[in-house]
TIMI-2910 file (N, C-alpha, C, CB; in pm, 1 decimal, decimal comma, always signed):
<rs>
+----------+----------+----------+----------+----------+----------+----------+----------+----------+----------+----------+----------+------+
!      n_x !      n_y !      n_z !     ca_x !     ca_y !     ca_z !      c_x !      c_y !      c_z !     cb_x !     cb_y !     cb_z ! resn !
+----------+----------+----------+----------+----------+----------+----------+----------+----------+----------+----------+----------+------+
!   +415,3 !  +2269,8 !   +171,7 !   +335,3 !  +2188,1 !   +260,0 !   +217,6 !  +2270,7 !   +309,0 !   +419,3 !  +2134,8 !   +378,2 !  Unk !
!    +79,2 !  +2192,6 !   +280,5 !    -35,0 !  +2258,8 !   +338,4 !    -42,8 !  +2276,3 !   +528,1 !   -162,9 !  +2163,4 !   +277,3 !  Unk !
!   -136,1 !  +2386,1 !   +546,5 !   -126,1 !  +2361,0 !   +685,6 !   -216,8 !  +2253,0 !   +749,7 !   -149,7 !  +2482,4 !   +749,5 !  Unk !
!   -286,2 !  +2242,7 !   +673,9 !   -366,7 !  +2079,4 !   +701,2 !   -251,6 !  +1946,2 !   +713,1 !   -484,5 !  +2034,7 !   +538,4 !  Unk !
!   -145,3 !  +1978,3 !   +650,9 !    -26,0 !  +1821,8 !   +669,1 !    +18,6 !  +1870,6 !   +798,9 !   +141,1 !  +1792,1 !   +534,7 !  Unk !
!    +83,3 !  +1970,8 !   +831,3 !   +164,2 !  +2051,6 !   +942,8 !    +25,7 !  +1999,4 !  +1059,3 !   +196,2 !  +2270,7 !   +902,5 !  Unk !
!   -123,3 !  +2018,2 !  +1097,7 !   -112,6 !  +2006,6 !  +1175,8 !   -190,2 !  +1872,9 !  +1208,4 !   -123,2 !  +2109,6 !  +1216,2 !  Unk !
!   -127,2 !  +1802,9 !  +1107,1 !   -211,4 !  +1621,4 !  +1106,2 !    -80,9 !  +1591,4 !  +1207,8 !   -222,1 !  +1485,4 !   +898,0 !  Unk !
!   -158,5 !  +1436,4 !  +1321,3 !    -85,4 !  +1409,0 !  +1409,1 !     +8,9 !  +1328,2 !  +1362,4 !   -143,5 !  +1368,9 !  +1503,5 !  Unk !
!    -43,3 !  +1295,1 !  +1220,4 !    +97,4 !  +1176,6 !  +1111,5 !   +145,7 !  +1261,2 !  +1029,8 !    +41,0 !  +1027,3 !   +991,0 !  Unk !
!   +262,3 !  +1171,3 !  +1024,0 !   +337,4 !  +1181,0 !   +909,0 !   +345,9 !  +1104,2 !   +801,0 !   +433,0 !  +1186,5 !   +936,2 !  Unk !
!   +355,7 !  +1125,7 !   +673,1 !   +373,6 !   +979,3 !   +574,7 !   +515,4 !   +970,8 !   +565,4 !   +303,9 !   +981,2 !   +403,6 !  Unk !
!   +557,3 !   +874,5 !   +496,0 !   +656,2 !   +773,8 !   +454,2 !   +786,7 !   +951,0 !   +447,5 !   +594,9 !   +648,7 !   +255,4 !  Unk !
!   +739,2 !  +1001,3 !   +327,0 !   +824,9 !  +1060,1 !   +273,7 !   +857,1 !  +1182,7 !   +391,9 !   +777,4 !  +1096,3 !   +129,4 !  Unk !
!   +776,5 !  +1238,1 !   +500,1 !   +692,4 !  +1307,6 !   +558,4 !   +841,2 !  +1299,4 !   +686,3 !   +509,7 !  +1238,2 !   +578,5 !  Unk !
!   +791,0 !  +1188,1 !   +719,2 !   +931,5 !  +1100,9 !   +823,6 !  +1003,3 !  +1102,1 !   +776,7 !   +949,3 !   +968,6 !   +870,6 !  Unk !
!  +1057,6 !  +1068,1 !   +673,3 !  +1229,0 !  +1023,9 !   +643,4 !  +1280,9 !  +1172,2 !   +593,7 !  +1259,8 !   +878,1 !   +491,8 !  Unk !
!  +1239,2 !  +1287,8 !   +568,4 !  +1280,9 !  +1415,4 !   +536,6 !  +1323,6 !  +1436,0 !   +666,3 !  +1181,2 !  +1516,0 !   +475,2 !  Unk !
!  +1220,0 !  +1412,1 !   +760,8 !  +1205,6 !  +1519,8 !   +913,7 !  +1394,3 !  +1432,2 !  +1009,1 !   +957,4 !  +1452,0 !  +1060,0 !  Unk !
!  +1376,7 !  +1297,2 !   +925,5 !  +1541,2 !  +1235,9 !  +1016,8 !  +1670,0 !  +1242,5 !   +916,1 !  +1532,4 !  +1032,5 !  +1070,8 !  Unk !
!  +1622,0 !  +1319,8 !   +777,8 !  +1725,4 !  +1340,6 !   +645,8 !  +1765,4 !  +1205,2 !   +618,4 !  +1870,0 !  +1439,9 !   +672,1 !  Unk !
!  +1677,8 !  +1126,5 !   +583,2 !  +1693,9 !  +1018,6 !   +490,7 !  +1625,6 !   +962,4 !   +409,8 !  +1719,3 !   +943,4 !   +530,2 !  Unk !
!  +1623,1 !   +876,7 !   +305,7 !  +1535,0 !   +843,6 !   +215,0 !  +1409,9 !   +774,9 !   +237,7 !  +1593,3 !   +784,3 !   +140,0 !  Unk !
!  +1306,5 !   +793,4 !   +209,3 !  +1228,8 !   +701,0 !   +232,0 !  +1248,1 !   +595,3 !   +187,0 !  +1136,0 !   +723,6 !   +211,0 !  Unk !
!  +1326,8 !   +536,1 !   +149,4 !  +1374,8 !   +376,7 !    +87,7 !  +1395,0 !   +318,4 !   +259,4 !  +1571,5 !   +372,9 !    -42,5 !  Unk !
!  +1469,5 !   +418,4 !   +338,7 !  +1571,8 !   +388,8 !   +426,7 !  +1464,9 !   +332,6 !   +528,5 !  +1676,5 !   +517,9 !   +473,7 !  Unk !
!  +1377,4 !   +430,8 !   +545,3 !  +1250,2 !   +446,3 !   +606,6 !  +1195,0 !   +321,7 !   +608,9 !  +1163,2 !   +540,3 !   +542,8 !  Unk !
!  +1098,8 !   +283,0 !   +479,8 !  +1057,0 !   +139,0 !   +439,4 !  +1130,4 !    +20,7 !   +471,1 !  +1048,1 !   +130,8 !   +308,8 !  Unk !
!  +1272,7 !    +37,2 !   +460,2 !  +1322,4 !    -62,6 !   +507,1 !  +1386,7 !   -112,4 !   +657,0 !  +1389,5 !    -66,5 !   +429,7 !  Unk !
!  +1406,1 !    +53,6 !   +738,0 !  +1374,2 !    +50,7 !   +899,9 !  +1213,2 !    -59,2 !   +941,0 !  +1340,1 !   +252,7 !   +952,0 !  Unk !
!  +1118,5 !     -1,9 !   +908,5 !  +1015,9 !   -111,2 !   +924,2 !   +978,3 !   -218,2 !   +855,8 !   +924,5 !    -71,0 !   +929,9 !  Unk !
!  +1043,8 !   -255,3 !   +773,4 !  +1086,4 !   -428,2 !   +715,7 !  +1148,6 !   -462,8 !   +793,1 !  +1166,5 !   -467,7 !   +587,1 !  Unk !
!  +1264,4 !   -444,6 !   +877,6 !  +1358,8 !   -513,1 !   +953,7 !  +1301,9 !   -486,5 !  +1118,4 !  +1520,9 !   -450,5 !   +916,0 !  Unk !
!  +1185,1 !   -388,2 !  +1114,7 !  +1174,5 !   -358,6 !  +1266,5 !  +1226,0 !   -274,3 !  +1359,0 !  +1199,1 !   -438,7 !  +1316,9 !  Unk !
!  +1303,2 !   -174,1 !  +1270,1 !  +1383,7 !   -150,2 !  +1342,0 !  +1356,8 !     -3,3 !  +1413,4 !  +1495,5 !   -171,5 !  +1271,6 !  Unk !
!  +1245,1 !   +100,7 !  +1302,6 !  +1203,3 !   +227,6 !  +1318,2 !  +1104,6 !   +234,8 !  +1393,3 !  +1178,2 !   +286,4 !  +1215,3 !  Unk !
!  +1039,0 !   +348,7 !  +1404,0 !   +903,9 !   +360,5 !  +1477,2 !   +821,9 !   +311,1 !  +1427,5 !   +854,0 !   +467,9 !  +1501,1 !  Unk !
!   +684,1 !   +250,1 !  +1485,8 !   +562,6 !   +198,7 !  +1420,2 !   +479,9 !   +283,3 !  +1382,4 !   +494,6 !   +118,9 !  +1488,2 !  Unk !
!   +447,1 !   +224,8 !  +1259,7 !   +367,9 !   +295,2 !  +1141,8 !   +254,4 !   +222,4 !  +1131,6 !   +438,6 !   +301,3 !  +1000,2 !  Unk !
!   +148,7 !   +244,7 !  +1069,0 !     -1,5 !   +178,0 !  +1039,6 !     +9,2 !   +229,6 !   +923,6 !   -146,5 !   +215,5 !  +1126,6 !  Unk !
!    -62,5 !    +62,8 !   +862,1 !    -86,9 !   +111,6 !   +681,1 !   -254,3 !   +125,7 !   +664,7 !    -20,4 !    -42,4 !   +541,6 !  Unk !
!   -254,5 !   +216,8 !   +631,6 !   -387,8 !   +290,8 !   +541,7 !   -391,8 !   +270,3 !   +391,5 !   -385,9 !   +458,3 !   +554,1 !  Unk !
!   -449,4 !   +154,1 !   +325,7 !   -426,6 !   +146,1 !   +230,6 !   -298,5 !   +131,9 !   +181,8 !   -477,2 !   +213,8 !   +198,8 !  Unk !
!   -248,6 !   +215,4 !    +75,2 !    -70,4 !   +146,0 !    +86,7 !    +10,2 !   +279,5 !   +127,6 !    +12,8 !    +71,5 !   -100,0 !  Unk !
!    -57,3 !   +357,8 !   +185,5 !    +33,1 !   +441,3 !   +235,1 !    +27,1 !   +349,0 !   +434,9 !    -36,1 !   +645,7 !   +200,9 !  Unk !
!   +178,4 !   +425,6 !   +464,9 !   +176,8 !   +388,2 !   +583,2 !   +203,2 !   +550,4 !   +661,1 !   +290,4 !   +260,3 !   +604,0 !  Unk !
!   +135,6 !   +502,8 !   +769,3 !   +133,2 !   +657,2 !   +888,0 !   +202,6 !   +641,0 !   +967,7 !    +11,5 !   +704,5 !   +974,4 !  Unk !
!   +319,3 !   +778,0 !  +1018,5 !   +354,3 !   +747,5 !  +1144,0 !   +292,6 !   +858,4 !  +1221,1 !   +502,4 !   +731,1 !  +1161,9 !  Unk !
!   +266,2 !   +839,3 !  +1349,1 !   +199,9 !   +912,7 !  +1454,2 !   +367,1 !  +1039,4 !  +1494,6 !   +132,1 !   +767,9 !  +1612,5 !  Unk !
!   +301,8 !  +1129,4 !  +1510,3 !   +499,1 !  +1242,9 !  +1543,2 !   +478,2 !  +1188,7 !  +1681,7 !   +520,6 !  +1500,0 !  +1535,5 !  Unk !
!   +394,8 !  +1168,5 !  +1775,3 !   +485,0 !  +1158,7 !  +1878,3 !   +555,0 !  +1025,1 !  +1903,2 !   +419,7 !  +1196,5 !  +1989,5 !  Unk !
!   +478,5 !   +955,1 !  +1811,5 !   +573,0 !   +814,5 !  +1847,3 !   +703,2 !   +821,4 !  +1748,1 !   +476,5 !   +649,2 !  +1810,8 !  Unk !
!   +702,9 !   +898,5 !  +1661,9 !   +836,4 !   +946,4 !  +1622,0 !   +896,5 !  +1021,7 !  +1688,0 !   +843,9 !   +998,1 !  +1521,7 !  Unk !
!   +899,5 !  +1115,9 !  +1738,5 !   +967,2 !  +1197,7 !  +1826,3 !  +1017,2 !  +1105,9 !  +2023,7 !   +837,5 !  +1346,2 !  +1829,5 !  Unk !
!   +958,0 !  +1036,9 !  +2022,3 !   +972,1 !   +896,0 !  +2136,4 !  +1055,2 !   +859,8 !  +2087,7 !   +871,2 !   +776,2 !  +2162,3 !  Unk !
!  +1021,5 !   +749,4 !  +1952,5 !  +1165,6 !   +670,4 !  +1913,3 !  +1288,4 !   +753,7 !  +1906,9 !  +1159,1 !   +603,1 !  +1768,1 !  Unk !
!  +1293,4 !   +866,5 !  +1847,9 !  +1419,5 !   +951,9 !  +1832,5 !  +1492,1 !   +949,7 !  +1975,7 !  +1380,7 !  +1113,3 !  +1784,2 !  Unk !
!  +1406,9 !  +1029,0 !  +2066,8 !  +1505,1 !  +1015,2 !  +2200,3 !  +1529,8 !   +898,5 !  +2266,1 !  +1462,1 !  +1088,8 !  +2305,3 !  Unk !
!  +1523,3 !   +769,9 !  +2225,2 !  +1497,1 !   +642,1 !  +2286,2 !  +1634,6 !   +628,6 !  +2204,0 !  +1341,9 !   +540,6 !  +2260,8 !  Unk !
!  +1678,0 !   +660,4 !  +2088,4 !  +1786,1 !   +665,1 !  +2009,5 !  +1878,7 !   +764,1 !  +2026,3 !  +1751,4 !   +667,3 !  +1895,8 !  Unk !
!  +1847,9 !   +849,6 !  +2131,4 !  +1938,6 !   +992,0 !  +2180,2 !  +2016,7 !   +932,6 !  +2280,3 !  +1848,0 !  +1135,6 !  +2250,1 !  Unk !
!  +1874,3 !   +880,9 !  +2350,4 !  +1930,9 !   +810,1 !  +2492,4 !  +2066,0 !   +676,7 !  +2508,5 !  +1786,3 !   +735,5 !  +2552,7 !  Unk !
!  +2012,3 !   +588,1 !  +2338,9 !  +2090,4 !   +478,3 !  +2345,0 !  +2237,6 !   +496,1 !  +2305,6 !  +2030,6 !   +383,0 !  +2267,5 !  Unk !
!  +2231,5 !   +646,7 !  +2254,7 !  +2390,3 !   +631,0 !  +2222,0 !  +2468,9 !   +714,5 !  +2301,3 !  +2429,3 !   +665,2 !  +2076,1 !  Unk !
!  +2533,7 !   +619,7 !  +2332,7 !  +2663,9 !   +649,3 !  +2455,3 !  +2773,5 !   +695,9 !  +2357,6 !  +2728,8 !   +488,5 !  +2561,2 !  Unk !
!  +2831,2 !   +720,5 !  +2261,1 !  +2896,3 !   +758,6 !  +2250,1 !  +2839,2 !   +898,5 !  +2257,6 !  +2953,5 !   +703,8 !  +2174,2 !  Unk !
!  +2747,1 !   +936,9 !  +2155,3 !  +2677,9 !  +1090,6 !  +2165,1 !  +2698,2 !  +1169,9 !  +2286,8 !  +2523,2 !  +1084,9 !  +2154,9 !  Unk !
!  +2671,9 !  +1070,8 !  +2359,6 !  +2626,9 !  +1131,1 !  +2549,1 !  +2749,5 !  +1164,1 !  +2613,3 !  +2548,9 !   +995,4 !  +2673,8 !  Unk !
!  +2864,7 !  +1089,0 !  +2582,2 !  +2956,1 !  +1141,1 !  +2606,5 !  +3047,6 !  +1244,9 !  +2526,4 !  +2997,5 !  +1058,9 !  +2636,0 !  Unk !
!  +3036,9 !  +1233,2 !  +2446,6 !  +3079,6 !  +1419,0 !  +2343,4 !  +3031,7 !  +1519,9 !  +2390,7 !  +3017,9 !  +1452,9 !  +2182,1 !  Unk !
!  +2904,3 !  +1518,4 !  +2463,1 !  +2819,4 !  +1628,4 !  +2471,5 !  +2830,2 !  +1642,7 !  +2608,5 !  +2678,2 !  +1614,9 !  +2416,1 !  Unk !
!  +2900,5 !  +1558,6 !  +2690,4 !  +2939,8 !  +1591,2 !  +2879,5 !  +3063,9 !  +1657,1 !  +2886,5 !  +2966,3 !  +1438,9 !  +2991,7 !  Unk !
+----------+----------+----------+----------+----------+----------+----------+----------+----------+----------+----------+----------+------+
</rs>
């Protein structure tokens, strides 16, 4: 990875779904159903912004109660 990707404020498709260890299939289809962070398409690539990835993640830290309680 160039340091020009490292210090872009997006991520692409493949970019994201490495950084949460899953496929970008999984990815594409989190935002078909709505369910991931919002992305903007640039042509046919789509961008995600890291901090609105790194938001959704703890919004998903926060929602799981079971997690929260393993870790008290």
């Amino acid at each position: 990875m160039s340091e020009t990707s490292t210090a872009s404020p997006y991520m692409t498709t493949k970019e994201f779904a490495a950084h949460v260890r899953k496929t970008p299939a999984t990815v594409r289809g989190w935002r078909h159903r709505g369910i991931g962070p919002r992305g903007t398409r640039f042509g046919k690539d789509v961008l995600y912004r890291r901090d609105v990835v790194e938001a959704w993640l703890k919004a998903r830290e926060n929602a799981d109660v079971i997690g929260q309680r393993a870790t008290a």
